[in-house]
N, C-alpha and C positions, 0 to 999 in steps of 0.2 A: 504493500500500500504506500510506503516511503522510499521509493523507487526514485520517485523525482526530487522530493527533496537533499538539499544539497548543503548540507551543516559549511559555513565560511573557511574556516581552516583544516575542513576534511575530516581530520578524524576528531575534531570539534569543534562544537559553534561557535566557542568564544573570540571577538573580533580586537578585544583588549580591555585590560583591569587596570583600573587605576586606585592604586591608594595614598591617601590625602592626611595631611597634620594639618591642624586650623590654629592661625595664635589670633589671639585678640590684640593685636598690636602691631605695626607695622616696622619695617628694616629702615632705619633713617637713612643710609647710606647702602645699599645695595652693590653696587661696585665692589664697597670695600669688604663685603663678605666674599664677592664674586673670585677678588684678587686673593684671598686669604685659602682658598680652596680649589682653584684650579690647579697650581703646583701637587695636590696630596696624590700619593700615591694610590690611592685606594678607586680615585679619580679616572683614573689610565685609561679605563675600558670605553668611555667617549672619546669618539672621532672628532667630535666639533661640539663646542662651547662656545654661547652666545651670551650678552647684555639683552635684557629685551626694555627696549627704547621705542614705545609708540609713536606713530606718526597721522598729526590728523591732516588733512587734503582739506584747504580752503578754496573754495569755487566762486572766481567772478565773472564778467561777461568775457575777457579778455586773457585770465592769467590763471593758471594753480599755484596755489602756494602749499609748499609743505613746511608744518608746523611741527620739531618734533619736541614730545613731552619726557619726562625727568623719568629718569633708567627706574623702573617695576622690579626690574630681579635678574634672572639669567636661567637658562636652560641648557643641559649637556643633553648627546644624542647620540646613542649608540647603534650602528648597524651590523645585518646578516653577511654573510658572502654573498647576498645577489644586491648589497648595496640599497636594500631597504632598510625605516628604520625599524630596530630592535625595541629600544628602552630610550624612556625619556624620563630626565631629575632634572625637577626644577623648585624653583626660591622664588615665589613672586608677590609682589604686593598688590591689592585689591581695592574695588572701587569704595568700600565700604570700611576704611580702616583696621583692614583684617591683613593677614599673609597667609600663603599656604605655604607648605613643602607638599611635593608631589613625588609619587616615581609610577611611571605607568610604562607597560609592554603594551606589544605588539603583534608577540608572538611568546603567545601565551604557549605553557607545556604544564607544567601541573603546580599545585596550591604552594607547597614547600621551597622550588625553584624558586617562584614571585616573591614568597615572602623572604627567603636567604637574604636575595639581592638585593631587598629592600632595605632589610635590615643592617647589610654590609655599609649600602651607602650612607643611613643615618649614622654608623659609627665612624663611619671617616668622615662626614661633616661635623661631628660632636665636637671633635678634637679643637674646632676653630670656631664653631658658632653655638652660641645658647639664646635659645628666647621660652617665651612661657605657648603652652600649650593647654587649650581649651576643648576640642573636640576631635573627632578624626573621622574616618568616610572612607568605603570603598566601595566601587564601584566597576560592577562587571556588564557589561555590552556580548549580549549572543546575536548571533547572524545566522540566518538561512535565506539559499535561495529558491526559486521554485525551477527544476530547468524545464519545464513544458510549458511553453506561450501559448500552446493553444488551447491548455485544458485549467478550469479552477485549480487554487491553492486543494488540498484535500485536508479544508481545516479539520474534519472529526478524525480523521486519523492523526493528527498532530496536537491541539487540547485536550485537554481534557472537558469532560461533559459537566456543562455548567453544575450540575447537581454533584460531582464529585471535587469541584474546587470550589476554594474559599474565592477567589481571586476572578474569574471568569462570570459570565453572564449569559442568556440566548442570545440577546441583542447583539451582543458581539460576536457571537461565534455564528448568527445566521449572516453577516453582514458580508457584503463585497468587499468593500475594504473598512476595516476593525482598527480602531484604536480604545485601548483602555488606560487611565491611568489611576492609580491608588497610592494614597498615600494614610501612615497609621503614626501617630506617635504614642507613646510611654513612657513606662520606666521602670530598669531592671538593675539589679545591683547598684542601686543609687542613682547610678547614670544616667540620664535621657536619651530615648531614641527618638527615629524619625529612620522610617523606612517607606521608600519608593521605589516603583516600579512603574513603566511602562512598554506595553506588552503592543503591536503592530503588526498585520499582512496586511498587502497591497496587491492586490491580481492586476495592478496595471505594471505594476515594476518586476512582479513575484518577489517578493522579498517578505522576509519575517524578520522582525527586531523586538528583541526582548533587554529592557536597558532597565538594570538593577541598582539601586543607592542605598546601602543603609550606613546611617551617621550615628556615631558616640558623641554624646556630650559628658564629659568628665564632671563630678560633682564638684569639682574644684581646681583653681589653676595651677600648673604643675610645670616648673623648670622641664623644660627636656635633657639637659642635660645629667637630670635625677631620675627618670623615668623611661628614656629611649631604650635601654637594656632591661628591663626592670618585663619580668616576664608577666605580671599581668595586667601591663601597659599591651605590651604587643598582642597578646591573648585575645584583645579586644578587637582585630581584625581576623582571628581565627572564632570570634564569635560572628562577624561580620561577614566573613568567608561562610560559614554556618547556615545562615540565613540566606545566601545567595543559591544553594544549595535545595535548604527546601521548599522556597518560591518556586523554584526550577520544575521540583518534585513535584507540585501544588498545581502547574499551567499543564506540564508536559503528558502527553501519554505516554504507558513504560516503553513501546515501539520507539518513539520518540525518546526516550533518557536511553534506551540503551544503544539507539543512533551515534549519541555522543558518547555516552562512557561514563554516566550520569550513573554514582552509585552510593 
């Protein structure tokens, strides 16, 4: 029945994860964390290291102008041997007096991989930078395509039956093209969540997207350089991992999870 469907990176959907630090405070100088960490060894595995320096395009009847605004942060950028990118760590500051740190793949291969590497890089940026930390977030994107142009998505082999998910509806699942989004907040072991999802086929593109967020908000503000190592700091994306997991389990039919390798 899943004959046509086409999971994005074969032998799984996933099209990239990104896991996110959130400080409640901004980098006054950006650069000069920029310059304190590109030398670290730990650093190496980025090809290319950038400033990220916005620029707005001013339009009048005659001329453009480009305007550029005060350096955000920087981004390293690691590629495959076919010169696509791999990984991307990045330091940026926000429109909202916030920063993040990021590190997000590309090419995703399994949960422990992501999290290594992730965790590799916040120990070589430790070594040079501390800010306070507030929340955290991760965030997985599945992909499928459909390859038959001529015939429907075959959603009931691929959802589940409204009546068997939390997450799903008729409306959706009779629809030509279905968009659903959900969003829940809480709170568990102190912390606050906020978990979203939204879930999309398209018979005019064939395509399926399933784009998962769930956010930790820490009960209190915490150095990272107190807590980056501190295993049940990190824990909290192996909760967050968790729950990407059982949404998956929640939308998918087993046809569908064992497509992927959903177990």
């Amino acid at each position: 029945m899943l004959d046509k469907l086409k999971p994005i990176s074969g032998i799984h959907s996933i099209n990239r994860v990104v896991a996110t630090i959130f400080s409640p405070q901004k980098f006054l100088k950006p650069q000069d964390v920029y310059n304190k960490v590109i030398p670290l060894k730990g650093f190496n595995k980025y090809a290319k290291k950038s400033l990220i320096k916005p620029r707005n395009f001013i339009l009048s009847m005659n001329s453009v102008e480009i305007k550029e605004e005060d350096i955000e942060g920087f981004v390293f950028e690691g590629y495959d041997k076919s010169g696509a990118i791999k990984d991307v760590f990045k330091l940026q500051n926000t429109s909202n007096s916030m920063s993040v740190v990021s590190f997000e793949t590309r090419k995703y291969t399994r949960w422990e991989n992501f999290k290594n590497s992730f965790k590799s890089d916040l120990y070589t940026m430790s070594s040079e930078v501390d800010f306070y930390v507030n929340a955290i977030s991760l965030n997985y994107r599945d992909e499928f395509n459909w390859s038959d142009k001529n015939t429907d998505i075959k959603v009931e082999s691929i959802f589940m039956k409204d009546e068997e998910s939390q997450l799903l509806n008729k409306k959706f699942l009779s629809s030509k093209n279905g968009t659903i989004i959900m969003i829940s907040k809480g709170t568990e072991n102190e912390n606050n969540y906020e978990d979203k999802i939204e879930i999309s086929f398209n018979n005019d593109v064939k395509k399926i997207v399933i784009d998962h967020q769930y956010a930790i908000r820490l009960s209190e503000l915490k150095l990272f350089k107190n807590i980056f190592s501190n295993e049940e700091f990190i824990n909290l994306f192996d909760i967050a991992h968790d729950e990407n997991k059982r949404a998956l389990k929640d939308i998918l039919t087993k046809e569908c999870q064992e497509l992927i390798g959903l177990s």
